[in-house]
C-alpha positions in Angstrom: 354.5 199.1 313.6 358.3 198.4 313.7 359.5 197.5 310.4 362.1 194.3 310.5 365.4 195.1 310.2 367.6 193.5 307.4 371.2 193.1 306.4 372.2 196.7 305.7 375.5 194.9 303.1 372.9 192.0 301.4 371.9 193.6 298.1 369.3 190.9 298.3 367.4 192.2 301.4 368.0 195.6 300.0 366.2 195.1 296.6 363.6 192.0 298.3 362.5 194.5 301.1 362.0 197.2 298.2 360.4 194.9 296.0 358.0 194.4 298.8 357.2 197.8 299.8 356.4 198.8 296.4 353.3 197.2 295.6 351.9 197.5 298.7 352.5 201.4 298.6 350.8 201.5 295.3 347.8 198.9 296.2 346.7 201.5 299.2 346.8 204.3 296.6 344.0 201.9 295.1 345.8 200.8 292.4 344.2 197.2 291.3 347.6 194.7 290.9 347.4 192.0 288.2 348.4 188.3 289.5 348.4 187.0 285.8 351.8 187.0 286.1 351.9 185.1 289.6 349.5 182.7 288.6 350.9 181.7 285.8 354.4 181.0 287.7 352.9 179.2 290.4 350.9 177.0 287.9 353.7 176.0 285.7 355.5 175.0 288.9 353.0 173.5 291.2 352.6 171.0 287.9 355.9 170.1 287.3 355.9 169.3 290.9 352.7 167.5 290.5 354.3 165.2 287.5 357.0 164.3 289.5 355.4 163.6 292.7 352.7 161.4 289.9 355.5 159.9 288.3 357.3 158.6 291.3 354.2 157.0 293.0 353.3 154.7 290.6 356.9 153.8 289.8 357.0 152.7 293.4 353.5 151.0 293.3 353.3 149.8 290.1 357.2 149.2 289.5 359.2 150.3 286.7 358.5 147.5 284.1 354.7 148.6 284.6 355.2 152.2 283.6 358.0 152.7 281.9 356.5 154.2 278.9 354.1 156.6 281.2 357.4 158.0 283.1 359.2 158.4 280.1 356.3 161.0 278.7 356.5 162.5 282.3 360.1 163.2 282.2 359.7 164.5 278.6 357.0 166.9 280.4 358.6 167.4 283.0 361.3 168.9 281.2 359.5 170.7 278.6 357.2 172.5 281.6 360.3 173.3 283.0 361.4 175.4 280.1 358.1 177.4 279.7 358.8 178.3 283.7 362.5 179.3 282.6 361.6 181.3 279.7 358.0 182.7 281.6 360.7 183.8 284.1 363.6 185.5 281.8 361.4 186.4 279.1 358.1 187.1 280.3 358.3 188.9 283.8 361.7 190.1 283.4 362.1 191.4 286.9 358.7 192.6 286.5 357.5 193.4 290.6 354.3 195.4 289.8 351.6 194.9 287.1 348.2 197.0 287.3 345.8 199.6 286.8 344.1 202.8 288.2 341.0 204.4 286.2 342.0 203.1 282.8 345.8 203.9 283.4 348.2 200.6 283.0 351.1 201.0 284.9 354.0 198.3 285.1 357.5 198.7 286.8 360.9 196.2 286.8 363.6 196.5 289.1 366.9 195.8 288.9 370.1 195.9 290.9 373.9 195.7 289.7 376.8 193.6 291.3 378.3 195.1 294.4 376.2 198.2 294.0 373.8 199.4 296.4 371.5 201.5 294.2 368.0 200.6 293.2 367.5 200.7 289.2 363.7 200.5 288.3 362.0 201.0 284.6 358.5 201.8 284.5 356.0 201.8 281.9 353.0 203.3 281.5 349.4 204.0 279.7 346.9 206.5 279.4 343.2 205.8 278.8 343.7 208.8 276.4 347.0 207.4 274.5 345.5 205.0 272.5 348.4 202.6 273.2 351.1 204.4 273.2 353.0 203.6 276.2 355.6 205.9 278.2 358.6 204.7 280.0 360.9 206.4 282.8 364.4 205.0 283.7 364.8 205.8 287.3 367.7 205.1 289.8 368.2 206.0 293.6 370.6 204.5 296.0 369.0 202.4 298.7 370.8 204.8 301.4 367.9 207.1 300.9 365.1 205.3 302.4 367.4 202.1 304.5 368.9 204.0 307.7 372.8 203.1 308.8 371.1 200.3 310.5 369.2 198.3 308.2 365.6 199.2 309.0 363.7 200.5 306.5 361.8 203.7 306.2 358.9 203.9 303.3 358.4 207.8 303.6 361.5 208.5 301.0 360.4 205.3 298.8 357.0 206.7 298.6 358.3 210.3 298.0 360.9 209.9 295.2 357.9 207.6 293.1 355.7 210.1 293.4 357.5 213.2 292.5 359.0 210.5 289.8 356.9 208.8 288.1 353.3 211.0 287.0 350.4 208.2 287.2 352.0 208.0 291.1 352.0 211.4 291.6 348.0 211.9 290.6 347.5 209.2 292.9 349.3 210.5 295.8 350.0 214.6 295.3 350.7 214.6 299.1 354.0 213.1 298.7 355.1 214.6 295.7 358.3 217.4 296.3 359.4 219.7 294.3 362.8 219.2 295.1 363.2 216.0 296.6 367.1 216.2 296.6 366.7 218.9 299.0 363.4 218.6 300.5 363.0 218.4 303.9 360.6 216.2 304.0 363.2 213.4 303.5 363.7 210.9 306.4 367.0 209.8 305.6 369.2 213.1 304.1 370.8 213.0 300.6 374.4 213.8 301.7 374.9 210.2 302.4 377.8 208.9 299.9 380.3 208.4 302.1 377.5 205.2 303.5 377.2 204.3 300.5 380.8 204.4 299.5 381.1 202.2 302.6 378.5 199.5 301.7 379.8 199.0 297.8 383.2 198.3 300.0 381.8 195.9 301.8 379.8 194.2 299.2 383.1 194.4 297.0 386.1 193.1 298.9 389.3 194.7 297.8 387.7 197.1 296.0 389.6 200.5 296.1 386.6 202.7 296.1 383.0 203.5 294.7 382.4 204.2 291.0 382.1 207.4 289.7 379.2 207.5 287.5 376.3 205.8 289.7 376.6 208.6 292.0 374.5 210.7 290.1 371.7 208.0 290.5 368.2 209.7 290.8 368.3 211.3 287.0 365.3 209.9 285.1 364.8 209.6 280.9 361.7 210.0 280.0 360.7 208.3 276.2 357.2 206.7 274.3 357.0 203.7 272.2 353.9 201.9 270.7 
């Protein structure tokens, strides 16, 4: 199947298109993906929505005088669901695009992106049924270039690739994909001496700017850490 293409100078597409792709890749290595988050979300919102819609009907049939007192304790809610849904948002999720589990392992993963540069930023956190709580995180980056051809269609081999051979729980799940050397490898799709695209597409997502930084470059490093 012909993947869509996208925008090859929105960081939006970029990152949404990614966003995408990455649960689905890690749902067909079985790994079971937690809606809690996504529920929650929808709920908060579909009731704010609901309270409004509530609140203006029987204004309209009932008239003002009528239900004064009930709209005023529906904007107060109103508001104050609106705040949970902010702060669920910002303080809950926090870019969070993949919450699960495989065999006992928890795995969760945020994604980022910076202003006017194209390169993919993700933290990931993870469990093992053996580590009694203690929870390891990895600090990856990798420019989109790598897996987004000059034309804006996308191409999950490299995605699926530099997770694996990144990230451990992945790797279990999916040794086939796993290289040694993925910088090198020739099992990438789309080759790693691309800069000079990606110099162009920070340009273009950056008028006026006189050229690419010189520190994201090196994006692909990792850090690996634990916390409790």
């Amino acid at each position: 199947m012909t993947t869509p293409k996208i925008a090859i100078h929105s960081l939006s597409d970029l990152k949404n298109t990614t966003d995408d792709a990455l649960p689905n890749y890690l749902t067909s290595l079985s790994f079971k993906q937690s809606q809690l988050l996504t529920d929650v979300r929808l709920a908060l919102g579909y009731t704010t929505v609901a309270i409004a819609a509530a609140t203006f009907y029987f204004d309209y049939t009932l008239g003002f005088e009528k239900t004064k007192s009930w709209t005023l304790i529906a904007v107060i809610a109103y508001f104050l669901l609106n705040g949970v849904l902010t702060y669920w948002i910002w303080g809950v999720e926090k870019g969070k695009i993949f919450v699960g589990e495989l065999d006992g392992t928890q795995l969760a993963i945020q994604s980022r992106v910076d202003r006017h540069i194209p390169v993919y930023h993700l933290n990931v956190s993870y469990a093992l049924p053996t580590s009694k709580g203690v929870w390891h995180e990895i600090q990856l980056s990798r420019p989109f270039t790598k897996w987004f051809s000059a034309d804006g269609y996308f191409v999950a081999k490299p995605l699926q690739q530099w997770l694996a051979t990144e990230i451990p729980v992945i790797g279990q799940a999916d040794p086939g994909n796993v290289v040694e050397n993925i910088d090198k490898s020739g099992h990438n799709i789309i080759e790693s001496g691309s800069s000079r695209q990606v110099e162009d597409m920070v340009k273009s997502l950056k008028p006026g700017a006189m050229g690419a930084p010189t520190d994201w470059t090196r994006a692909g490093t990792r850090s690996r850490g634990g916390r409790k």
